[in-house]
Every structure is written in structure tokens, then in C-alpha cells.
C-alpha positions as CSV (number, residue, x, y, z in Angstrom):
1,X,-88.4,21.3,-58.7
2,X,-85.0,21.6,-56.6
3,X,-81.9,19.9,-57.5
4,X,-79.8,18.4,-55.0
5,X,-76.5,18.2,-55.2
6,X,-73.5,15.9,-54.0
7,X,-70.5,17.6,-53.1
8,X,-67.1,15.3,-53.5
9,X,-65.0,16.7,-50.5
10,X,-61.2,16.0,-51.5
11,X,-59.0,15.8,-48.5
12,X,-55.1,16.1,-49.5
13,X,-53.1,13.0,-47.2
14,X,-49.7,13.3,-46.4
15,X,-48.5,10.3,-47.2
16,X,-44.9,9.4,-45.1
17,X,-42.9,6.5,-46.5
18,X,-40.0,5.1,-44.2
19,X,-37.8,2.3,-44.7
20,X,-37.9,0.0,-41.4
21,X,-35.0,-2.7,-41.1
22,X,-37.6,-4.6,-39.2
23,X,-40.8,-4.9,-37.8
24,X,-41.0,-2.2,-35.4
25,X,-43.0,-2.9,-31.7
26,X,-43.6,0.5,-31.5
27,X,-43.6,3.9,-33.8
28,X,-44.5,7.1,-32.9
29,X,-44.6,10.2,-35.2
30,X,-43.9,13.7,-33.6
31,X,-47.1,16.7,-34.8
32,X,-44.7,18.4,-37.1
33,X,-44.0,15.2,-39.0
34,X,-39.6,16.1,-38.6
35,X,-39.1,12.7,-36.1
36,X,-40.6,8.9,-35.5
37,X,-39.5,7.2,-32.2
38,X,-39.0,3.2,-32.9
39,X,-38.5,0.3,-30.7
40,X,-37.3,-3.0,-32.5
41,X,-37.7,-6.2,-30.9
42,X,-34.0,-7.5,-30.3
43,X,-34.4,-11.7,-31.4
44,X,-37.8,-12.6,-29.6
45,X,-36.9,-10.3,-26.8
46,X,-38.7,-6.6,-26.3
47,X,-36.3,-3.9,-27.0
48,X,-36.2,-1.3,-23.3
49,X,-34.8,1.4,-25.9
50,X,-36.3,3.9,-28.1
51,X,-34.5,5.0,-31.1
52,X,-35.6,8.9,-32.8
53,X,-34.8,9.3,-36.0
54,X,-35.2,12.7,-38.6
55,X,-38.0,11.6,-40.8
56,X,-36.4,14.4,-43.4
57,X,-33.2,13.0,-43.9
58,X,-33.7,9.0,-42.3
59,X,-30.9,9.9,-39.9
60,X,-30.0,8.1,-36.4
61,X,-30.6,11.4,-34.0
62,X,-30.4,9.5,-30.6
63,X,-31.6,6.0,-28.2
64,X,-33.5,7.3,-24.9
65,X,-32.2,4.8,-22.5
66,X,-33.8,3.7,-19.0
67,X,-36.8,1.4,-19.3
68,X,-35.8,-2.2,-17.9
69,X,-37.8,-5.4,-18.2
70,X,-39.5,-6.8,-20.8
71,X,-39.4,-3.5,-23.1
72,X,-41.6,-0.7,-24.1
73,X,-45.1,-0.9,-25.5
74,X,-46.1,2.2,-25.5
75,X,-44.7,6.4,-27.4
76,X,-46.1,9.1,-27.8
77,X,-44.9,12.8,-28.7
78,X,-46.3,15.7,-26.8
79,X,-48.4,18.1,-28.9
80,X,-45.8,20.4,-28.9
81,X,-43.1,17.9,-29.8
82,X,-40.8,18.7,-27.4
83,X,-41.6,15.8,-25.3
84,X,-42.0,11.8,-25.6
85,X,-43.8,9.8,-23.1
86,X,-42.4,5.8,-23.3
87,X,-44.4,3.6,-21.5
88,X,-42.9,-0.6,-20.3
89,X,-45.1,-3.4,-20.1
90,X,-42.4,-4.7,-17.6
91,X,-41.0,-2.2,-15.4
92,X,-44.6,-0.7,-15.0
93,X,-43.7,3.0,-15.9
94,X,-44.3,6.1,-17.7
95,X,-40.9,7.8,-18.3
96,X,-41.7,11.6,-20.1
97,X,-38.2,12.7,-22.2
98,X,-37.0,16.1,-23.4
99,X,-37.0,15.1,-27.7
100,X,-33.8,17.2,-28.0
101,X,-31.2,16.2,-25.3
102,X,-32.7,12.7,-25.2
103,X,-33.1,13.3,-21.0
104,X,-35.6,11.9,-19.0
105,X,-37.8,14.5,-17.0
106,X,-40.1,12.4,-14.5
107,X,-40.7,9.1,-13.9
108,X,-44.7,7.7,-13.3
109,X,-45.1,4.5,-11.7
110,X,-48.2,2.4,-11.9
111,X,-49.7,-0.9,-10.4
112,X,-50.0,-2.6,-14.0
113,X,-48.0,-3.0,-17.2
114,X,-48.3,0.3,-19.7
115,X,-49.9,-0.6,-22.6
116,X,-50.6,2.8,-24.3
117,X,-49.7,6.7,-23.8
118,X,-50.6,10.0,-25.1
119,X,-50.4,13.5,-23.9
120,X,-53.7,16.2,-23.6
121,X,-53.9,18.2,-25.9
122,X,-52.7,21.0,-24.0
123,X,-49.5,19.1,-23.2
């Protein structure tokens, strides 16, 4: 007679707490788990900013500014994490930022709103 038998697979989660002073409309966590980007609503308005913050110490690093029109919907960090792509539901566009001067690169129009972006996983 064979016995079979069950294997209980752990897996280890990483779990990341962070106070938020409000509901955010967007959060985005960068691969090596140091920054989140965050957009707050401002009132009932969408916010066209994107705040990053150190998730190791909770401090204010810097706002990437340029989106207009009804705010950002959309962040993601670059697999490398030296890059965030914002995208606007009003203004129609992808803008791609350097993480650590807070620049934008490029620009990337597009016929309708932005909804969601993400990166290849080669970058």
C-alpha cells in the first residue's frame, strides 16, 4: 500500500503597513519595497500630482508635477525602480519620470483617458 502525502507549502508575506491621511486614488509601490507614489483626491476633485514618499522612514521625498485635467488614475514603478509611469484620465497621457530628480522623460499621448499603466518586465 502507498501513502500519499500532503505537503503544507508556507510562503513568508511581507506585510507593509502605512499610515494614509486619506483615502488615496492611486498607490503604487516601487520592486524594492524603499518608495510608494500616492495621489489624494483634493475635496471631490482628482489630485494631477503624485506625491513619493520613503516607505522606510514615512518621509515626504518629492510631488512630480505636470498632469492637468481631471487628475491621475493610473502609477506604476519601472521594474528597475528608477522610473514611474503616471497616467490622466483627463489630459489623455502617459508621462514616464526619473524616481530620483522627480523629472519627466517623455510624454505619450493617447485618443482615450488612461486608466491603468505598467512597464515590461524588461523595463
Amino acid at each position: 500500500m502507498m501513502r500519499l502525502g500532503a505537503f503544507l507549502l508556507l510562503l513568508a508575506l511581507i506585510l507593509i503597513s502605512v499610515y494614509l491621511k486619506k483615502r488615496p486614488y492611486i498607490l503604487a509601490l516601487s520592486p524594492d519595497y524603499t518608495r510608494y507614489a500616492v495621489s489624494y483626491p483634493i475635496g471631490r476633485l482628482v489630485n494631477n500630482d503624485v506625491d513619493i514618499f520613503s516607505l522606510e522612514t514615512g518621509m515626504f521625498l518629492k510631488t512630480l508635477k505636470g498632469h492637468s485635467d481631471r487628475g491621475i488614475f493610473a502609477a506604476a514603478f519601472s521594474p528597475d525602480g528608477k522610473k514611474i509611469a503616471t497616467g490622466s484620465l483627463g489630459d489623455k497621457t502617459v508621462r514616464i519620470w526619473d524616481t530620483e530628480t522627480g523629472k519627466m522623460l517623455k510624454i505619450l499621448h493617447h485618443p482615450s483617458p488612461i486608466l491603468r499603466v505598467t512597464f515590461s518586465p524588461d523595463g
